[in-house]
C-alpha positions in Angstrom: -18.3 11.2 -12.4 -17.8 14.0 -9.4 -15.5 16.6 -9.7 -11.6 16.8 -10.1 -10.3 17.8 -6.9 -7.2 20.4 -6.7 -5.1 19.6 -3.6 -2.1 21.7 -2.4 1.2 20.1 -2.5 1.0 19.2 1.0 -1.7 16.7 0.2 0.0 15.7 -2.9 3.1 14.9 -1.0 1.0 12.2 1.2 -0.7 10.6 -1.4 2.8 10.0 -3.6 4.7 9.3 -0.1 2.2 6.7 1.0 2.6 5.2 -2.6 -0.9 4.9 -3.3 -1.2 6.9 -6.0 -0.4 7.2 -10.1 1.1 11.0 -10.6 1.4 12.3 -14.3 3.4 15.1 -15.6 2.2 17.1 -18.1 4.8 19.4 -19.1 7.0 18.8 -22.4 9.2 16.3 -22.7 12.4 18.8 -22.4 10.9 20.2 -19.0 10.4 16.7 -17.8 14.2 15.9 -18.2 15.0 19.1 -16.9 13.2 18.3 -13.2 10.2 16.2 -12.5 8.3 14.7 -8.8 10.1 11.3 -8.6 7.5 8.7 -9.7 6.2 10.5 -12.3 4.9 9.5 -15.6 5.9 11.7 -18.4 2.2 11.8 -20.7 1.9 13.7 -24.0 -0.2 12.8 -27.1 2.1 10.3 -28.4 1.8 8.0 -25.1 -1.2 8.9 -23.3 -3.7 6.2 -25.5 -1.2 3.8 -24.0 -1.1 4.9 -20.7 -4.8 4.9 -20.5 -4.6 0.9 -21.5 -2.2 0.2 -18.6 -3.0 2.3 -15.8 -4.4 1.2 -12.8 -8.0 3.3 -13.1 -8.9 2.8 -9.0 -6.0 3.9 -7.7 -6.2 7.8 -7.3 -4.6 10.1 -10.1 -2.9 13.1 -9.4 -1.4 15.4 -12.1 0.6 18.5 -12.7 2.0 21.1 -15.4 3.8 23.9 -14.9 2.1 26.3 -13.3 -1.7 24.7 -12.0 -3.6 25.7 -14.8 -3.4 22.8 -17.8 -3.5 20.0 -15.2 -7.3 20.9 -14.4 -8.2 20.3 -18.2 -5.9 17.1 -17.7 -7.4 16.0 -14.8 -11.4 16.1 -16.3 -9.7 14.1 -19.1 -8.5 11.1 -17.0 -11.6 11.1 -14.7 -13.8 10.6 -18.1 -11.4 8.0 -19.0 -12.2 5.7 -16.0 -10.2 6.9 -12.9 -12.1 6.5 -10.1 -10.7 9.7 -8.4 -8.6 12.3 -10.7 -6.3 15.2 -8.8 -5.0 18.5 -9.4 -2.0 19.6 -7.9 -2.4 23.9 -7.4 0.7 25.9 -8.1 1.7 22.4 -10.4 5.5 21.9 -11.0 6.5 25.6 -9.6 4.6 25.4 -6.3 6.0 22.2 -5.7 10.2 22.8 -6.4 9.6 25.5 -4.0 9.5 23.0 -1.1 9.9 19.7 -2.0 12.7 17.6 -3.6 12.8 16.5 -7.3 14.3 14.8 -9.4 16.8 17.1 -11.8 18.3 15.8 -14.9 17.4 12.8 -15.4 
C-alpha cells in the first residue's frame, strides 16, 4: 500500500481540472453547504460504506477537511480500502478558498 501523498493546492487544482480524479470532502454536512471545491463528494459515516461500493478505486483520490489535518487519517483510510493512489490536500478547505473558486451555498 505506499504512502498517502499530501499535495498543495496547486497540484490539487490539476488533478480536479484535468478531471481525473475523485475529491472527497470531509467536513460536516453544514460546512459542505456552506462552500465546498466543485466536484466534491460530501463523505461522513452515514454514506461512506456506500461510497466505498461505488467508487472508482483506480482513479486517484484526493481529500480535504478544514484545515489539513483530519484528511491525512482519511486519506490512510481510503488507500486501505482499495484506492490505488489516496491524496491529501495541505492547508484543506482554508488553504484552498484562499485562492481558488468554490462553490458557496449550495
Amino acid at each position: 500500500m505506499g504512502e498517502i501523498k499530501q499535495i498543495d493546492i496547486h497540484k490539487a487544482k490539476e488533478f480536479i481540472d484535468q478531471g481525473e480524479c475523485t475529491i472527497v470532502d470531509i467536513r460536516d454536512a453544514d460546512t459542505y453547504q456552506e462552500a465546498h471545491i466543485k466536484g466534491a463528494v460530501p463523505i461522513n459515516d452515514a454514506n461512506v460504506e456506500e461510497f466505498l461500493k461505488t467508487a472508482v478505486k483506480t482513479k486517484p483520490l484526493i481529500c480535504y477537511c478544514y484545515h489539513g489535518i483530519s484528511r491525512q487519517g482519511a486519506a490512510e483510510f481510503f488507500k486501505h480500502n482499495g484506492f490505488q493512489e489516496a491524496y491529501s490536500i495541505q492547508g484543506g478547505f482554508e488553504a484552498w478558498k484562499g485562492v481558488y473558486p468554490f462553490v458557496s451555498g449550495s
